[in-house]
N, C-alpha and C positions, 0 to 999 in steps of 0.2 A: 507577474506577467501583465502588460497591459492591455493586451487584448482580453483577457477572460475579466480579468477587473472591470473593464467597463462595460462590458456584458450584463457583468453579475447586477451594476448597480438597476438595472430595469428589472430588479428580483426582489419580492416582499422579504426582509431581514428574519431572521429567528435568534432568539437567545441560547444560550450554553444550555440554560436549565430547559429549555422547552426541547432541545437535540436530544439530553441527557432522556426523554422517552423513547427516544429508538437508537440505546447501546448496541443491541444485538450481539453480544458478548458468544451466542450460538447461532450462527447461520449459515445459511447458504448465498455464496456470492460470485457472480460474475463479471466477467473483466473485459473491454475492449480499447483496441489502439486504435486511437484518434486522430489523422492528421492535424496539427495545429491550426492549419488557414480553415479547417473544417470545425471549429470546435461551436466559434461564434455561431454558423447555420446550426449546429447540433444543439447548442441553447436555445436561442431564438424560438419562439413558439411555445415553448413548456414554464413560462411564467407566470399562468393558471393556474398549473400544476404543481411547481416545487417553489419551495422558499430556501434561502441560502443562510448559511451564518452569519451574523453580523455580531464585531465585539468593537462597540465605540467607532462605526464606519469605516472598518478594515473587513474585508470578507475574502482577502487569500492570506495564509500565514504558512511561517517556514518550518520544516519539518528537517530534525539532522536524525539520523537512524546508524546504529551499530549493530549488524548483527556479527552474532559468534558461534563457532563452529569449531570440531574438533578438528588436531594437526592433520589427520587424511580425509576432510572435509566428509563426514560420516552422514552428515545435516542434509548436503547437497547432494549428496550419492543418492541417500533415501528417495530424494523430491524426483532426481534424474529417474532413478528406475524404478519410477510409478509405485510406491511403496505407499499403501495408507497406513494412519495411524501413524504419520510422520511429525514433525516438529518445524518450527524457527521460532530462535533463542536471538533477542532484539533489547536496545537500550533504545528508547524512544524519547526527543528532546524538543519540546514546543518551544520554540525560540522565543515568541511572543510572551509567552505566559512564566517561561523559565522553570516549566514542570518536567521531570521525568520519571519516567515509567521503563520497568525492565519487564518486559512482556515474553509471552511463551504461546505461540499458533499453534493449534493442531491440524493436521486434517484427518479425521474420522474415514474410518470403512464404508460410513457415510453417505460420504463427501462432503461433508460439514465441515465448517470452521469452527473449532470452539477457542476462544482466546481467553487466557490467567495473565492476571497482572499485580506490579505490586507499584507502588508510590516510591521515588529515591529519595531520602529528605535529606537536609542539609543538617539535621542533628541525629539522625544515624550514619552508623560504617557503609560509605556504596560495597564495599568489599564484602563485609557480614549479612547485609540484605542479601546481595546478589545470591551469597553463597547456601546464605539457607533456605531462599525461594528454590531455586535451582535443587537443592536434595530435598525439596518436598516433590520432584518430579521423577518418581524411580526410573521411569523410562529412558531416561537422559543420561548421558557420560557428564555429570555437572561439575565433577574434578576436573575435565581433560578440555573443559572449553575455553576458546582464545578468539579472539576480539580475528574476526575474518572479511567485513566489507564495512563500508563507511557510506553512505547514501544522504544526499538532499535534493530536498525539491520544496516546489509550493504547493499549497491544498488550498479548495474549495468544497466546503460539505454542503451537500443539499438535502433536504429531506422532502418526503410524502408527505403532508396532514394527513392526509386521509387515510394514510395505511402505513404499516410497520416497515418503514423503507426508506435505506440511507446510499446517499453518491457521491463519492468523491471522484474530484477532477486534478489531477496531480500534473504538473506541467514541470519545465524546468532540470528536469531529472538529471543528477550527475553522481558518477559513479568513483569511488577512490578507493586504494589499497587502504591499510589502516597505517599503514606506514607514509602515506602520499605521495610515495614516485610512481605509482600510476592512474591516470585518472581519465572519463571519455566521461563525455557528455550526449543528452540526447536535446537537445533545442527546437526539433520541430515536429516533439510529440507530445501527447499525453493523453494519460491512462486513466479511462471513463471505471468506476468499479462500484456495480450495483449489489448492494448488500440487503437483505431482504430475511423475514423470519421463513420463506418456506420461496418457491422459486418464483421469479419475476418476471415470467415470460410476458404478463399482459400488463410492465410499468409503461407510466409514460416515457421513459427516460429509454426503456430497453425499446420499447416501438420507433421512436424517433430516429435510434442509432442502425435499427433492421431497414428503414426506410431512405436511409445516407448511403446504404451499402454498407453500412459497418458490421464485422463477423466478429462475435466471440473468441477472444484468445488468449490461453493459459499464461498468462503473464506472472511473474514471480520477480521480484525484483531484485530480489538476493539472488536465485540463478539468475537470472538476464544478468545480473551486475558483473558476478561473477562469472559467466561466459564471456564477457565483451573483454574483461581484465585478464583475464586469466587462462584464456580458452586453449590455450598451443597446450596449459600445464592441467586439464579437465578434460571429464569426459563428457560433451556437450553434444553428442547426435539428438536427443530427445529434444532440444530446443532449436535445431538447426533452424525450424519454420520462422518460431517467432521473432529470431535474429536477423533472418533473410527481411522478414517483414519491416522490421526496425531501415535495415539497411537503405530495401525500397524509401521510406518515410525520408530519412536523412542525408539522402544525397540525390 
């Protein structure tokens, strides 16, 4: 995206290895939708405050996501009817770097995220990884899982110095069956998500967005993706708002 690109570049860079301090592998995080013409003012000012990634003068990179779910979508049911102690089951694909990870989210009674991951490599089975990460998760139907949304977009990660706190800015967002006869895209949004070891009411990132008028909202990308695809054959009341919101945003 070139508007956040050129943003980003009045941003002091960070390394992998200097990000790699604030994994947050356990936390608590918050999510807001961003109008796109709004993103630039929503940067703008906080280049005191946060540094961006930077790998060899690239500071957005592409992200392709699989997530999977069982044949009566058991994943999304959970998420729908406010269930803690839920799941999403994710093949995560840096395009840049040509690494993946087959990841597993929690969210805790909580309301913590806790994230397990493992590395795919290209001299293991993807099939035997997947299978025996997935049965070290009793909690999961890890027999009965099937490749259920397909998701890309771009990212920008930003971090705190000064404090345990990560933000990504994801733009671009587009949604496909795994089969690809269907597919929507969102072009004039994206999704601000402050990640923090305990809660971020007082970041510079989350002031800036309370100060735009931007409001907190439960964003899931696997449901959203999954309502916009799928929505006549789902049961989608519990996201009706964020949908509406999206709607507003893109037309």
């Amino acid at each position: 995206m070139a508007i956040i690109s050129g943003t980003l570049n009045g941003f002091c860079g960070h390394s992998l290895s200097e990000q790699g301090r604030v994994v947050l592998m356990d936390r608590v995080d918050i999510k807001f939708l961003v109008p796109l013409a709004l993103l630039e003012s929503c940067l703008t000012g906080l280049r005191q405050e946060l540094t961006t990634l930077d790998l060899d003068g690239r500071r957005t990179f592409d992200y392709d996501t699989l997530y999977f779910d069982t044949p009566e979508r058991r994943l999304f049911l959970d998420h729908h009817n406010g269930k803690l102690n839920r799941f999403k089951v994710r093949l995560r694909h840096y395009r840049q770097s040509r690494i993946t990870f087959l990841e597993i989210k929690q969210k805790t009674n909580r309301l913590r995220t806790v994230k397990a991951r493992t590395l795919l490599s290209a001299e293991a089975s993807p099939a035997s990884t997947i299978s025996t990460f997935l049965k070290g998760q009793p909690a999961l139907p890890a027999a009965r899982m099937q490749p259920a949304l397909f998701v890309q977009y771009q990212r920008a990660t930003l971090i705190n110095p000064a404090g345990s706190e990560r933000i990504t800015v994801d733009t671009g967002l587009a949604f496909h069956s795994p089969d690809r006869r269907r597919s929507v895209a969102l072009p004039g949004v994206a999704i601000v998500e402050i990640k923090s070891d305990r809660q971020a009411a007082h970041s510079p990132m989350h002031e800036r967005l309370l100060e735009m008028g931007c409001r907190a909202v439960p964003f899931s990308k696997y449901c959203v993706g999954s309502s916009l695809l799928f929505g006549t054959e789902l049961k989608t009341n519990q996201f009706k708002p964020v949908l509406r919101a999206i709607h507003g945003l893109c037309n």
